[in-house]
C-alpha positions in Angstrom: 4.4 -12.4 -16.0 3.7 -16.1 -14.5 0.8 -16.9 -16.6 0.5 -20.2 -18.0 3.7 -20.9 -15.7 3.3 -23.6 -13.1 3.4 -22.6 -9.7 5.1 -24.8 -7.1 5.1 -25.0 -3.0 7.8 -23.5 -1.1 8.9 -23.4 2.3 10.9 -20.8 2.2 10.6 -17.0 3.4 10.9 -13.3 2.5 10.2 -10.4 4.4 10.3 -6.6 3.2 13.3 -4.5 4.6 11.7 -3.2 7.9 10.9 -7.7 8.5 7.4 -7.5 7.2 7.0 -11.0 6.1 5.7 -11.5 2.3 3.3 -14.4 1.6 4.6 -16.4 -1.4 2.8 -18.2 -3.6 5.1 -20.5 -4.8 8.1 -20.5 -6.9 8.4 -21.2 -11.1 10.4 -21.1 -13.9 10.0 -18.7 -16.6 11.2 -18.2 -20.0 12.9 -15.1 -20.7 15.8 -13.9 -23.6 19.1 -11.8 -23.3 20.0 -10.4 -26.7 18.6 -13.3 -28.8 19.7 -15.7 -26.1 16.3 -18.0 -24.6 16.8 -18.6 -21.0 14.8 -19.8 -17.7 14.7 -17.5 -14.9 14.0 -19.2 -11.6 12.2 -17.2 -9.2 9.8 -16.6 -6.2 6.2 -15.7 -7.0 3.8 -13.3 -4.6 1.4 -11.3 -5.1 2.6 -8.3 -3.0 5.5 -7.1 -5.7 4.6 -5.7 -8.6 7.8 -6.1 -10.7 10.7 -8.8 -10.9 13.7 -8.5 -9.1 17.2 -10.5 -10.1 19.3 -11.9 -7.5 22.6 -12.5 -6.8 22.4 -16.3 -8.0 21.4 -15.3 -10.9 23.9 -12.5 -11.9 26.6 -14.9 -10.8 25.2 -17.6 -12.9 25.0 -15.2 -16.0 28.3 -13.5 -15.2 26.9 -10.1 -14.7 29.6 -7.4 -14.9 28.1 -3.7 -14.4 31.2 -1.1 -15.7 30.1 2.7 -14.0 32.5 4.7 -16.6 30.3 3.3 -19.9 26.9 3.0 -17.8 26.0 -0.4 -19.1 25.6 -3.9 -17.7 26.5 -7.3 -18.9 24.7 -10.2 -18.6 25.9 -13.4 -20.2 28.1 -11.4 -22.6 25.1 -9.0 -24.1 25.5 -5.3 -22.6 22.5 -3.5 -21.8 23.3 0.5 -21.3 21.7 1.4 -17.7 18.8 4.1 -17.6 17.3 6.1 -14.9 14.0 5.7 -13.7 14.4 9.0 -11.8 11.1 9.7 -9.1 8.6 8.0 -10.9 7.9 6.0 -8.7 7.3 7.9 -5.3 5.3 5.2 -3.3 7.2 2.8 -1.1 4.2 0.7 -0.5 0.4 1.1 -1.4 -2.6 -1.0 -0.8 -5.3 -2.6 -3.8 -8.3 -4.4 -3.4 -8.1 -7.9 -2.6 -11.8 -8.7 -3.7 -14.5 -7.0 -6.6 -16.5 -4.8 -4.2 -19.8 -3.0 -4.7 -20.1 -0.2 -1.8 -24.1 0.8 -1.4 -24.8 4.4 -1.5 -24.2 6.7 1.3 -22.8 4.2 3.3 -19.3 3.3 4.3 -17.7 -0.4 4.1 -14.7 -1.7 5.5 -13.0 -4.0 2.3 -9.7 -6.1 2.6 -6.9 -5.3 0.7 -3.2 -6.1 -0.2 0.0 -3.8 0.5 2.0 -4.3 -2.4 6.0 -3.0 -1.7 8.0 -0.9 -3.9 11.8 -0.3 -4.0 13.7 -2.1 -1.3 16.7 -0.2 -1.4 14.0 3.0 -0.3 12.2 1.4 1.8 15.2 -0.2 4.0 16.5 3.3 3.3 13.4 4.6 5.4 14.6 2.4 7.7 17.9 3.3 8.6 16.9 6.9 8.6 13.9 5.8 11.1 15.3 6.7 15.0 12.6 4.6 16.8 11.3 1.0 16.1 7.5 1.5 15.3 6.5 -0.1 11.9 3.0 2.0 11.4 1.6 2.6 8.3 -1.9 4.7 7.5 -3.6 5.4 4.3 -4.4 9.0 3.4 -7.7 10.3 3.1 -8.5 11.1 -0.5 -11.1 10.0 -3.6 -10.5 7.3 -5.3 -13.6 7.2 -7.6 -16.1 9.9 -8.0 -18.3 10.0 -4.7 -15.9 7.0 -3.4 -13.2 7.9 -0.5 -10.6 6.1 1.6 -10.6 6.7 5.5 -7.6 7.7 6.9 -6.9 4.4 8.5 -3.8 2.8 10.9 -2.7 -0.4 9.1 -2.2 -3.7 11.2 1.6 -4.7 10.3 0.7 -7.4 7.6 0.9 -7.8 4.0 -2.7 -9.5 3.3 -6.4 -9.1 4.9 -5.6 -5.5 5.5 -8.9 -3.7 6.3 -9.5 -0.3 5.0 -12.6 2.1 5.3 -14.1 3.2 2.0 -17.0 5.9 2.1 -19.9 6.3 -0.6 -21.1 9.5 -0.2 -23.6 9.1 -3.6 -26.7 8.4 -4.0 -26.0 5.2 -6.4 -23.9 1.6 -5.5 -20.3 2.0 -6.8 -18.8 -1.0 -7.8 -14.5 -1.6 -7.6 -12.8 -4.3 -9.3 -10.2 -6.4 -7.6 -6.5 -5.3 -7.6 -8.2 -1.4 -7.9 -5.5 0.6 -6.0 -6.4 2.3 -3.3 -3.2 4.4 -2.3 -0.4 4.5 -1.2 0.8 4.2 2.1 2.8 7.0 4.9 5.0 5.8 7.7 4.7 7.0 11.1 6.6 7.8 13.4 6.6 8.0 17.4 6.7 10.7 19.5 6.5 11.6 23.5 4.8 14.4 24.8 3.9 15.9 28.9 0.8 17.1 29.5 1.5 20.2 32.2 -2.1 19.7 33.7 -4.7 17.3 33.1 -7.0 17.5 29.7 -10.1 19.1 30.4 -13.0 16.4 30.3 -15.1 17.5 26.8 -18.8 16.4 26.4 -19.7 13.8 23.6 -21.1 16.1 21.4 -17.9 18.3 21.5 -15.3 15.0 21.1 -17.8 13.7 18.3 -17.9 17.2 16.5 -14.3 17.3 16.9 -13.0 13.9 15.5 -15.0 14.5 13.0 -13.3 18.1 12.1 -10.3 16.4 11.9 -11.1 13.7 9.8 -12.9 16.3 7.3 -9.5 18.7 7.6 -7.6 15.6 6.0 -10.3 14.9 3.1 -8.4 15.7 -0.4 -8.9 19.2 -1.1 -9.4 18.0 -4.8 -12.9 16.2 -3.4 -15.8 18.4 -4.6 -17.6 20.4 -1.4 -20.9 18.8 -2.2 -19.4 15.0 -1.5 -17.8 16.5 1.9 -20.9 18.3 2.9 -22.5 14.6 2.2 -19.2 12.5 3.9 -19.9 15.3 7.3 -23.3 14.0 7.6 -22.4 10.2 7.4 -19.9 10.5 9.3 -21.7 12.5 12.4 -24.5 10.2 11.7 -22.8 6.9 12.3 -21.1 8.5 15.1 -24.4 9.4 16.6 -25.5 5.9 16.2 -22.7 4.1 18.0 -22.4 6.4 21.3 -27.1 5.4 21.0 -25.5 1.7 21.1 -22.9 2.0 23.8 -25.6 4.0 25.8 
């Protein structure tokens, strides 16, 4: 939308609705029509929205009237009907490659990425609904490209250099283009719990075999059995190889 634009420094700051602040690039000035009107729309630029947003200094410079009874909106004397974009778009914030990435086969990389938010009316939404102050966010295990899978991973509260765990469970090096997405991200939420007697001390083996069970138990079930028979031996693998090291 900014291309061929020029990009200027700015000082100033934006944060999502939970406070999550948003690098900016810059601001600009684009060119834009309303009816057969040409204007220039004066905005922020980032990389971590995917979709403009008007604000209030610019619907009270273009006069913008919104009448509920006829569904419409007016902006600078042109009326635009209003539509609903309904559920399409279920994500309140998902994560995309920062970098082009090329993953060697059966291995697993750790690549940087960039949340990019949705709605703010949902996501501060989420907020006020939210009855403790945590502001975790995880990916969900699933494929993203034949043979290619995304860890379940807990996110460090940031908007850029966010590391997430892919796994290439083939036999060949798969190669991701910047800005891929990766998926979108969950919210979690807190919660306390007593332990009546003291958790019985497991060996290893057993805690390895079962962290890995439960990463397995949250693999897509769309992901074909071959690739998670193949993820189950990477992952016990490297598992193996870092309890060698700390030994």
């Amino acid at each position: 939308m900014v291309k061929g634009c020029r990009i200027l420094p700015t000082n100033q700051k934006i944060s999502a609705a939970n406070g999550t602040d948003i690098p900016l690039l810059g601001y600009t000035t684009v060119p834009a029509k309303i009816g057969k009107r040409r204007i220039e729309v004066k905005g922020f630029v980032t990389e971590h929205i995917d979709m403009p947003y008007l604000g209030i200094d610019f619907l009270t410079d273009y006069d913008a009237k919104w009448d509920f009874k006829k569904r419409e909106v007016t902006i600078a004397g042109v009326s635009h009907p209003l539509l609903s974009r309904g559920s399409s778009q279920a994500w309140i914030r998902r994560i995309v490659l920062s970098d082009d990435v090329t993953i060697p086969p059966m291995s697993q990389m750790n690549v940087g990425t960039k949340v990019i938010f949705g709605s703010p009316s949902v996501e501060r939404q989420l907020c006020d609904q939210s009855d403790d102050d945590m502001n975790v966010w995880t990916t969900d295990s699933h494929e993203i490209a034949r043979g290619v899978l995304v860890a379940r991973t807990i996110l460090p509260d940031r908007a850029s250099e966010v590391p997430v765990q892919l796994f290439n469970v083939t036999d060949r090096p798969v190669a991701l283009k910047s800005r891929a997405v990766l998926g979108n991200l969950e919210r979690l939420h807190a919660y306390s719990a007593q332990s009546p007697s003291p958790p019985r001390q497991q060996a290893p083996a057993d805690v390895e075999n079962q962290i890995v069970d439960e990463m397995m138990n949250k693999v897509d079930p769309s992901v074909p059995d071959e690739y998670k028979v193949k993820l189950r031996q990477l992952l016990l693998r490297n598992s193996a190889a870092r309890m060698a090291r700390k030994g």
